[in-house]
C-alpha positions, 0 to 999 in steps of 0.5 A, spaced: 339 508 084 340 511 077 339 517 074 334 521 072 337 526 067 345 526 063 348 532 060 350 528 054 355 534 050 359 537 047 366 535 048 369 543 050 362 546 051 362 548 057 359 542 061 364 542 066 361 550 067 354 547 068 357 540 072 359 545 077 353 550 077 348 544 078 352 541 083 351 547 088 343 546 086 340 544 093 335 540 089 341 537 085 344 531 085 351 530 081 355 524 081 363 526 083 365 522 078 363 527 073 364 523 067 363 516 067 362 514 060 357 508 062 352 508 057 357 510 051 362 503 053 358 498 057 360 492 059 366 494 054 372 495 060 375 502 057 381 507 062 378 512 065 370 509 065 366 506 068 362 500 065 359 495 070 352 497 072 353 496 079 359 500 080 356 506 075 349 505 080 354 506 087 355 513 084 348 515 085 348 512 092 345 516 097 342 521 091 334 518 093 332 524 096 334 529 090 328 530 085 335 531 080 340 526 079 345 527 074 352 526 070 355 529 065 359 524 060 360 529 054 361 523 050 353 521 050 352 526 044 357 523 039 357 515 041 352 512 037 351 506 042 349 511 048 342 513 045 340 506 045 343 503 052 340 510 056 334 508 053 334 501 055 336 503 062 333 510 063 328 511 058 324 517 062 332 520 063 332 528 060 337 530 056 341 536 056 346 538 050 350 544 050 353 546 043 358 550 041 361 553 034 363 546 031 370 549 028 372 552 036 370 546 040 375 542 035 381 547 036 379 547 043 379 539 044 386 539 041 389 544 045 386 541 051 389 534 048 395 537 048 395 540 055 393 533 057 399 531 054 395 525 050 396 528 043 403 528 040 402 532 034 405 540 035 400 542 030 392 543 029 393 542 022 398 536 023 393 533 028 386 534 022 390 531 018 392 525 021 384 524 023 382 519 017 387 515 019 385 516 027 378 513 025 380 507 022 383 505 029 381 505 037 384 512 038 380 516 042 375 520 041 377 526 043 382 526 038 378 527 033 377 533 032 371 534 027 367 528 027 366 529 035 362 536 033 358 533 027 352 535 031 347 534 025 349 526 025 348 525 033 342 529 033 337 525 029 339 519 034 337 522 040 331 525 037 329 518 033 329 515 040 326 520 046 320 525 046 323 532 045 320 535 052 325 529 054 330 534 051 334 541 052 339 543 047 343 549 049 349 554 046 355 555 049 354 562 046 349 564 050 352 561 056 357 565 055 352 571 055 347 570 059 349 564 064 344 565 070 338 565 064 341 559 062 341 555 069 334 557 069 332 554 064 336 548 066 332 547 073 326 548 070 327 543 065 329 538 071 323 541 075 327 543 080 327 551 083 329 555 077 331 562 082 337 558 085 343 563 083 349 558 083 355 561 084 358 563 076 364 567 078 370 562 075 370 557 070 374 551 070 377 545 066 381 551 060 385 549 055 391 551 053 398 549 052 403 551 058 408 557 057 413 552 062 411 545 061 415 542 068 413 548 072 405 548 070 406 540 072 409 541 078 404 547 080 397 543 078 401 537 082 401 540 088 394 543 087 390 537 086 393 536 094 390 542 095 385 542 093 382 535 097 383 540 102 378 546 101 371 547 099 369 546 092 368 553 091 375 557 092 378 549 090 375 552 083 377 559 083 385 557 085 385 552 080 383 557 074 388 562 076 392 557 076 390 556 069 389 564 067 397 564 069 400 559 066 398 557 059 397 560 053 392 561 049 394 559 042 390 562 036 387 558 029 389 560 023 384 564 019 385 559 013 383 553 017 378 556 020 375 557 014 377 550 010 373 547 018 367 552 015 367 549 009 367 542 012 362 543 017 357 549 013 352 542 012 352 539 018 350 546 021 345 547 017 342 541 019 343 542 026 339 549 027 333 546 023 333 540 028 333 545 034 330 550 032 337 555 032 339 561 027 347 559 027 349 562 021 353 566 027 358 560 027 360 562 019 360 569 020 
């Protein structure tokens, strides 16, 4: 069994928020494993994902009676492999994108790499100068901070390759604003019952530096025990006020948003022609 729609990015754009919200769909299937990443390394052996066909069809085992089965590897969008190797597999899969002002997502990645513990570098600053050279060798992707939200490259991959009703673009912006009109129009689009309210009240997966290092490891340490033990809801809700208390919120400064708004300025303007979106509001 494989599935029949992916949630294919952005990185930091609220894909956990709509992994979570699908998941309590009662038409809605969502593998456990929330980011498999198969259709971007296949057959390429990677930490962290799963690359062999029959262990990525074992995750939708049992999922046949959904009308809607998906995953959600937030790397789809910007892999140049995954459009080709969906649509060898799954070439009647819809595609679902949310997007989110490129220079925020960046900032947001590296404070979430930060609290993952898997970038070095104590400042944005240091870490989008270090990128060019990151690209030149097999960091991972979520280091690097621009290229992964140039959307107007990844785009024209999906668009060449899939019909565009196979396809929903989505803003984290309007996510964010009006959240129950935006699951609508991803359960229609699945063709599942778009008057299911999922339960909207936390979000997960924050990022953030922790104000305590060794305390906020000791308390996400115990929590994950926790967690196995509760139902997925108030799982949720623990977890993010454990994040609401424990991390800090750094800030971008205002002269390197501006250098991230005059290197991606292009590539939103390309973005917007192609899914048919004012983003001026992403310059502003």
């Amino acid at each position: 069994m494989l599935p029949n729609f992916l949630i294919i990015g952005a990185p930091r754009s609220g894909t956990t928020h709509l992994y979570r919200g699908l998941r309590q769909h009662p038409e809605v299937f969502m593998s456990n494993f929330k980011e498999p990443m198969f259709f971007a390394y296949e057959g390429k052996p990677r930490p962290g994902s799963i690359t062999d066909p029959l262990a990525y069809e074992a995750l939708f085992e049992g999922s046949s009676r959904y009308p809607a089965r998906g995953e959600a590897s937030t790397l789809y969008l910007y892999h140049p492999d995954a459009p080709e190797s969906i649509g060898r597999h799954i070439p009647n899969a819809r595609l679902i994108a949310i997007l989110r002002n490129p220079a925020d997502r960046a900032f947001s990645q590296y404070t979430f790499q930060r609290l993952l513990e898997t970038e070095p570098l104590q400042t944005f600053e240091q870490a989008l100068a270090a990128e060019p050279e990151r690209a030149l060798t097999d960091a991972s992707p979520f280091l690097l901070y621009r290229e992964v939200g140039r959307y107007g490259i990844q785009i024209p991959r999906y668009v060449s390759r899939f019909p565009k009703e196979q396809m929903l673009f989505l803003l984290q912006d309007d996510l964010d604003a009006h959240p129950d009109r935006v699951f609508r129009d991803i359960f229609s689009f699945l063709g599942v019952n778009p008057d299911f309210q999922p339960d909207l009240g936390h979000r997960t997966n924050a990022s953030g530096i922790p104000q305590h290092t060794t305390l906020f490891r000791t308390i996400k340490s115990m929590g994950r025990a926790i967690k196995r033990l509760l139902p997925e809801r108030l799982a949720t809700q623990l977890s993010g006020s454990a994040d609401e208390a424990l991390l800090s919120r750094p800030h971008m400064s205002s002269e390197t948003r501006a250098t991230l708004n005059r290197f991606f300025a292009q590539d939103i303007a390309q973005t917007a022609d192609l899914i048919g979106r004012d983003l001026s509001h992403w310059l502003a």
